[in-house]
C-alpha positions in Angstrom: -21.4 140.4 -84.4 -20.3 142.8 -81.5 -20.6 139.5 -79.1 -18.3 137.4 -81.9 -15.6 140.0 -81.8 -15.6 140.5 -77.8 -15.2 136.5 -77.8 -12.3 136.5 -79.9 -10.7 139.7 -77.9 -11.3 137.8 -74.6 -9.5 134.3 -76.9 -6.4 136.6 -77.2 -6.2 138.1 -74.2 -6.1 134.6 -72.6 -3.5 133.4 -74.9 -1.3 136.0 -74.7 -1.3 135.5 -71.0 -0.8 132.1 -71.0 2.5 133.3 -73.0 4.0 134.5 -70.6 3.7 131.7 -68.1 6.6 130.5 -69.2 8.5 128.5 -66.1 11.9 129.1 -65.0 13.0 126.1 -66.9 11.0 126.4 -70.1 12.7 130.5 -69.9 16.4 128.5 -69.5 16.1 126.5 -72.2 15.0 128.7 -74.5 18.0 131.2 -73.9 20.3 128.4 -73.8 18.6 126.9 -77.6 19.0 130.4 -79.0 22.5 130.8 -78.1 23.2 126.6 -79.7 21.6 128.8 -83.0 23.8 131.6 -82.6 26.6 129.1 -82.3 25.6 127.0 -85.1 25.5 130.1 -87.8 28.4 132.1 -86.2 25.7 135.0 -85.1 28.5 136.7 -83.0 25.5 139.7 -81.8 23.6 137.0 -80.7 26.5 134.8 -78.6 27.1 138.3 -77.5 23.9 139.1 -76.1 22.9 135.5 -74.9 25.8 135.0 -72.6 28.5 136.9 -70.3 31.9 136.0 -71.3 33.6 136.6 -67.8 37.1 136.7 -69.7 36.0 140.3 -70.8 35.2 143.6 -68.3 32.6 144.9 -71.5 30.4 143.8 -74.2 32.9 145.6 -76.7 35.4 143.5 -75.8 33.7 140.6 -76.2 32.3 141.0 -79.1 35.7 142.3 -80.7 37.3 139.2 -79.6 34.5 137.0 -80.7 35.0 138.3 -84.7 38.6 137.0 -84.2 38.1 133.6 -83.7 39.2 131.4 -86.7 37.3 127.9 -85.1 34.8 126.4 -87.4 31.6 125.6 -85.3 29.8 122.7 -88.0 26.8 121.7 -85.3 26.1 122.0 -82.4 23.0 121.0 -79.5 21.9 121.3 -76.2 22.3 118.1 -74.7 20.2 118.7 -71.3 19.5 121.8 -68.6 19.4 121.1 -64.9 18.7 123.4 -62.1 21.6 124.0 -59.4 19.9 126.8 -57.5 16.8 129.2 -57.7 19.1 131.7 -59.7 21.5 128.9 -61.1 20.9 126.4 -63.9 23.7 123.9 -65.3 23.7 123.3 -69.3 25.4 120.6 -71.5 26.2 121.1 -74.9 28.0 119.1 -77.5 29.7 121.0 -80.1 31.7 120.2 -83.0 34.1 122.5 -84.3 37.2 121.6 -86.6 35.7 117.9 -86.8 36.1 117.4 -83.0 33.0 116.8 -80.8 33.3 118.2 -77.5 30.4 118.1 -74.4 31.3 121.4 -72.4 29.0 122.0 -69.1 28.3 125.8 -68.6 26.3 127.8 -66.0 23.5 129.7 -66.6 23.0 132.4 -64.4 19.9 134.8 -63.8 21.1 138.5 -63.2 19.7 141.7 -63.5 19.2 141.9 -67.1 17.9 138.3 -67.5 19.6 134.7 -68.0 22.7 134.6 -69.2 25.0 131.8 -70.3 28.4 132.2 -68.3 31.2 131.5 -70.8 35.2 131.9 -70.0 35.0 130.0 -66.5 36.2 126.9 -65.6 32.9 125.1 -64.6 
């Protein structure tokens, strides 16, 4: 019994580190899917904490001007992520808000508290 348990112990342990092998890319794309979800259900925390809105000198800001905008986001998806620099990722998206579809590049950008997507810049 005692050698059953320590097997499936030693099972976790190596899954959990596999986990969090993620690569640089796999890490991008995730941020950048979440923040397509936070766009898709109008999640303004989430858009919030995803990206850095360079239009903005604070998080308060942001956020205060993200609850006053009136556009109607009806889908949205990540249409492909490609690596500029070691620190520097470029992301397409296609999103359709008041029955318009629109592919906007953005830069994603690693800094000290993570990978962000860089909104408010021309790009």
């Amino acid at each position: 019994m005692k050698r059953i348990v320590g097997l499936m112990m030693f099972a976790v342990l190596i899954l959990v580190g596999c986990a969090g092998n993620q690569t640089t890319e796999e890490q991008v794309t995730e941020l950048v899917q979440k923040y397509v979800e936070a766009l898709k259900v109008n999640d303004t925390a989430k858009l919030v904490k995803y990206s850095d809105d360079v239009r903005f000198p604070d998080k308060k800001q942001q956020k205060e001007a993200y609850l006053s905008i009136e556009q109607d986001i009806t889908d949205a998806k990540m249409m492909s992520v490609n690596q500029v620099t070691d620190t520097e990722f470029e992301t397409m998206l296609e999103i359709v808000a008041d029955e318009a579809s629109n592919q906007l590049k953005f830069l994603v950008e690693k800094q000290t508290s993570g990978w962000k997507v860089i909104v408010g810049q021309d790009y």
